[in-house]
C-alpha positions in Angstrom: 107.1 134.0 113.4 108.4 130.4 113.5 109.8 129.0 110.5 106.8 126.0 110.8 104.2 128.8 110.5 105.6 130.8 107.8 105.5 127.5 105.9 102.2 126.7 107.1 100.9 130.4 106.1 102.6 130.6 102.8 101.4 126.9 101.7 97.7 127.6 102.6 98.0 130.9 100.4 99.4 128.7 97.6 96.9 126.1 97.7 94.3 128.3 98.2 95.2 130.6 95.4 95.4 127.2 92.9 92.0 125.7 94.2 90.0 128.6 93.5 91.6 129.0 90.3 90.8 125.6 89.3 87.6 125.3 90.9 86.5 129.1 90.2 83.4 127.9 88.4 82.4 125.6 91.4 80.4 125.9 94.4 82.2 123.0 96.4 80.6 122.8 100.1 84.3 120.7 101.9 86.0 124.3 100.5 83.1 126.3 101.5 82.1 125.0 105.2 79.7 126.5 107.8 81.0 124.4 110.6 84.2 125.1 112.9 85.3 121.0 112.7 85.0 121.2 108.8 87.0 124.3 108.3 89.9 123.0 110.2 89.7 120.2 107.8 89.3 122.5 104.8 92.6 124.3 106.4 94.4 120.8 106.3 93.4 119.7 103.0 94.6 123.1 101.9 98.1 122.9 103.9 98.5 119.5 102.5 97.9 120.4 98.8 100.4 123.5 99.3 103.2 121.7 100.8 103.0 119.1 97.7 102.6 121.7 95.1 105.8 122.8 96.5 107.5 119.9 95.2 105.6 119.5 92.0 105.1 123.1 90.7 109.4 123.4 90.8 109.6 119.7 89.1 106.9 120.3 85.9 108.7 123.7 85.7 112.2 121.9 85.7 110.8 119.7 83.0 110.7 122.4 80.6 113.6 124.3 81.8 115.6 121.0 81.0 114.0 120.2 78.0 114.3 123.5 76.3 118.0 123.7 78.0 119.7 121.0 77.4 117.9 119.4 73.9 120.1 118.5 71.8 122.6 121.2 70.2 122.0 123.5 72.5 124.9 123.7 74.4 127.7 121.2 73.1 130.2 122.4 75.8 128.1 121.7 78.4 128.0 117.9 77.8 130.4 116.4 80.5 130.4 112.4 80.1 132.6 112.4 83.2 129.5 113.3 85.4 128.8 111.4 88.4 127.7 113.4 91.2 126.8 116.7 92.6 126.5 117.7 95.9 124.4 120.5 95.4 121.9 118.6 93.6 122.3 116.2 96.2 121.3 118.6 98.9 118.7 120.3 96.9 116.7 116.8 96.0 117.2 115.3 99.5 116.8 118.1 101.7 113.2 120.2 100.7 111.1 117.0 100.4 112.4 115.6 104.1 111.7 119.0 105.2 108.0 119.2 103.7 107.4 115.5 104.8 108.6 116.9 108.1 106.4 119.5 108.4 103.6 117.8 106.7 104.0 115.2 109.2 104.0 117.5 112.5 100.9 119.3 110.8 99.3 115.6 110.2 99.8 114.7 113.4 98.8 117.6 115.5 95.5 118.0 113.8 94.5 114.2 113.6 94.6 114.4 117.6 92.7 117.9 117.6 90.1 116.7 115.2 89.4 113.1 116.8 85.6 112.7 116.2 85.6 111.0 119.8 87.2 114.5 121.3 84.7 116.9 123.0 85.0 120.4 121.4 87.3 123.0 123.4 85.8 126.3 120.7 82.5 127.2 119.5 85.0 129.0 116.7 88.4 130.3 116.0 89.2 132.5 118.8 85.7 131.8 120.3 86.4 129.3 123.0 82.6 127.3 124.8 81.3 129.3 127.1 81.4 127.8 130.5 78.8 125.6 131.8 77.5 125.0 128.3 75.8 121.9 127.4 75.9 120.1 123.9 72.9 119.0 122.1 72.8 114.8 121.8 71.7 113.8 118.8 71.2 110.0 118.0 72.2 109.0 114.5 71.1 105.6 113.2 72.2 104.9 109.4 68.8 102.3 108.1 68.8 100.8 104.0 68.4 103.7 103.2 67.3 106.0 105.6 68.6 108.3 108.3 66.8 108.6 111.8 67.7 111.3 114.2 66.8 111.0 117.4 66.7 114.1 120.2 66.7 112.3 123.3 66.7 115.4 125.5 63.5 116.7 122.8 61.9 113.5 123.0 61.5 113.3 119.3 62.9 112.0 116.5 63.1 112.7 112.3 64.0 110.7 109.5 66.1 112.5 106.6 65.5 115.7 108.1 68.6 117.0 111.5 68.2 120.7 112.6 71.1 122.0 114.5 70.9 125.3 116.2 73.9 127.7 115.2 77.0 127.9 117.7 75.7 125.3 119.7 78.0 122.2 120.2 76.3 119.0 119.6 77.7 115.3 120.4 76.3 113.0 118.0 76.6 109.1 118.9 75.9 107.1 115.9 75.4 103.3 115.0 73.7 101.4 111.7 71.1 98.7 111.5 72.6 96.1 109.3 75.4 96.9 107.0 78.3 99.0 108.0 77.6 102.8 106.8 79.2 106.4 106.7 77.8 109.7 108.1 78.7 112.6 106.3 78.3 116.3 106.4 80.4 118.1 104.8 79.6 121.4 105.6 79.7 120.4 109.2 82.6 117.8 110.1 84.0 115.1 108.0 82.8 111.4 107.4 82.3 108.8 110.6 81.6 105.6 110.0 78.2 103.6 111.5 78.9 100.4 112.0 76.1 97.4 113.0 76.0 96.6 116.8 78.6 99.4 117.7 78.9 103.4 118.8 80.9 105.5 117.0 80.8 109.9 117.9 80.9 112.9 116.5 81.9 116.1 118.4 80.5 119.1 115.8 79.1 123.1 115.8 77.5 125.0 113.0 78.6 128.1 113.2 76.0 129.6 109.9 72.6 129.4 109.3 71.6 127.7 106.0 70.2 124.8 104.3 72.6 122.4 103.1 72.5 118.0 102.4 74.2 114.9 104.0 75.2 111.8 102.1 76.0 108.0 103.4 79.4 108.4 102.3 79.7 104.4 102.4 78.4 102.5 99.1 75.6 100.1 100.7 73.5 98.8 97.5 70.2 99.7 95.5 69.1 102.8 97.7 72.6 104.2 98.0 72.2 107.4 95.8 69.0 108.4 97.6 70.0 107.9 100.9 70.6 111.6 101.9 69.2 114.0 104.5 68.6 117.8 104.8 70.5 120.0 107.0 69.2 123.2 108.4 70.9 125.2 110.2 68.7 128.0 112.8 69.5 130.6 115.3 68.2 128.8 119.0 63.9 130.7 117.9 64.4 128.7 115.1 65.6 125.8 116.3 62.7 126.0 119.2 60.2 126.4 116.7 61.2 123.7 114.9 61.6 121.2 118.1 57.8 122.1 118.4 56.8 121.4 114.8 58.4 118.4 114.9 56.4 117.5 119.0 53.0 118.0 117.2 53.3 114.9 115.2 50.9 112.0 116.1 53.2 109.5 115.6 55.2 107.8 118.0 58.6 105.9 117.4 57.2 102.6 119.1 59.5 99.7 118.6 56.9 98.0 115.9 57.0 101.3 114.0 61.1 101.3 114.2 61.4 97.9 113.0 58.9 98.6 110.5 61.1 101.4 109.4 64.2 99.4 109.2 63.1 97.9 106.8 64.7 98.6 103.2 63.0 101.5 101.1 64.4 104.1 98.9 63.9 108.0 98.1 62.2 108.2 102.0 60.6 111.3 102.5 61.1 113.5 105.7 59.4 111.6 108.4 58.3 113.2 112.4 57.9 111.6 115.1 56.6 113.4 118.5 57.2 110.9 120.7 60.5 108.4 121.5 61.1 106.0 123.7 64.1 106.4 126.2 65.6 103.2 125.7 64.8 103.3 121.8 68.8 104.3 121.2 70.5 101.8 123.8 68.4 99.0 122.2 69.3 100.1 118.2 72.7 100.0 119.2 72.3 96.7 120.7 70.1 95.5 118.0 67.2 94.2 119.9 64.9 96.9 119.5 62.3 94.6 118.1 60.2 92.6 120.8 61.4 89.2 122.2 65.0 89.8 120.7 67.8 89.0 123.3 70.1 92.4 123.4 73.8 92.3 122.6 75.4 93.8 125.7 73.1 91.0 127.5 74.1 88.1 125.7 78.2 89.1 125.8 77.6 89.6 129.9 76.0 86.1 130.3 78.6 84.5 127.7 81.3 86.3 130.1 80.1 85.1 132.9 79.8 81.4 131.7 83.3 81.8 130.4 84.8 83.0 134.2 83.0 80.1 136.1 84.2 77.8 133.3 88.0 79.0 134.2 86.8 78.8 137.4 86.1 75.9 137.9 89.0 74.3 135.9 91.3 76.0 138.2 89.6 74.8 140.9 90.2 71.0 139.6 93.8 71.2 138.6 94.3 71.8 142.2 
């Protein structure tokens, strides 16, 4: 065993032991995950939180070692007023903390590149690596004031407040916002990403439990903030199947009128269904022309791009 690991192992114990005695009385989902994303991240914050009790368990304990120590007429003979420098003390106060930062560090950075929201999973679970040939589920994610919509563009369907993801299943969610910049978070699941207005940002995630659990906007974005929150069920693939079906026998259709009527701002939304979802529906949100007659994004940066390289053009051409 390295000398990295043993470090590793032995601060996880220690934080571990210290959150659940502080937090014994708690049910706290981010220590408590059912996803394989979010316990990796659990396992950081608990590394983390050992490697800096480390440091500040031996100082408070120091504190009243000294104090009790070295108050005054304790220990007369002790008192040196010559002192100037040791070079133990030295070596003890400079050399655990650049060693913690150290490995702190090589921890931070190894798991910030393993846990990139943009990365495609490599595991299903610890020691449970994707089958081959397996396909994640897309989900669409589009953060509204103050709403969520899911859209299942393989299902043709789409929910609002309400995502079911089938256990051990990866699933690649893409996710934009509507009009203010937002942040999708499930705890249980992965950790927060933001949404941001005319732009794509991913998620790479798999539920590894069943179980119903919530997911906030992590992101403060006015009146409907505290409300805007959606339910999380995780299902074995039956469940999931029968719930895909459920959600197809709604009547209603996701139609761009009914989107932009949606977009509108409301508060304490109920679970909505929709059976039926355009293709394009997605592209367009992203591009924020969803609503009929509105000139799309992507289409407007291509024409101004294109007006821009005949306008170097054609200088070029005249300075010669």
């Amino acid at each position: 065993m390295t000398g990295q690991t043993f470090t590793t192992k032995w601060a996880r114990r220690l934080a571990a032991a210290a959150v659940a005695f502080l937090l014994s009385g708690c049910d706290m989902v981010v220590m408590n995950p059912a996803g394989d994303i979010a316990r990796q991240q659990r396992d950081l914050i608990l590394v983390a939180t050992g490697l800096m009790l480390l440091v500040i368990v031996p100082v408070m304990a120091m504190t009243v070692v000294f104090a009790l120590r070295y108050r005054k007429g304790r220990n007369p003979q002790a008192y040196d007023p010559s002192f100037t420098h040791s070079t133990r003390i030295e070596l003890v106060v400079w050399s655990i903390p650049l060693l913690i930062i150290g490995v702190l560090g090589a921890i931070t950075w190894v798991t910030t590149h393993t846990l990139d929201p943009f990365r495609p999973l490599e595991r299903i679970s610890k020691d449970r690596p994707i089958p081959a040939g397996t396909r994640p589920l897309e989900i669409d994610v589009v953060a509204m004031d103050w709403k969520w919509l899911f859209i299942y563009p393989e299902q043709g369907i789409a929910t609002v407040n309400e995502l079911a993801l089938p256990v051990d299943v990866p699933v690649t969610f893409k996710i934009t916002s509507t009009s203010q910049m937002n942040t999708f978070y499930a705890p249980t699941l992965a950790g927060m990403v933001y949404a941001m207005p005319g732009m794509q940002s991913m998620l790479h995630a798999v539920l590894n439990e069943p179980g119903d659990t919530w997911g906030y906007s992590g992101n403060y974005t006015g009146a409907g903030y505290t409300d805007m929150r959606f339910q999380l069920h995780g299902m074995d693939q039956a469940g999931f199947e029968r719930w895909v079906a459920q959600v197809k026998a709604s009547p209603e259709t996701l139609s761009a009128e009914r989107y932009v009527a949606l977009d509108q701002p409301s508060e304490k939304v109920p679970v909505m269904h929709f059976g039926n979802v355009p293709a394009e529906i997605f592209p367009r949100a992203v591009n924020q022309c969803v609503a009929p007659g509105t000139s799309c994004k992507n289409d407007v940066m291509r024409i101004d791009a294109a007006k821009d390289g005949a306008s170097h053009a054609g200088m070029t051409m005249a300075d010669h």
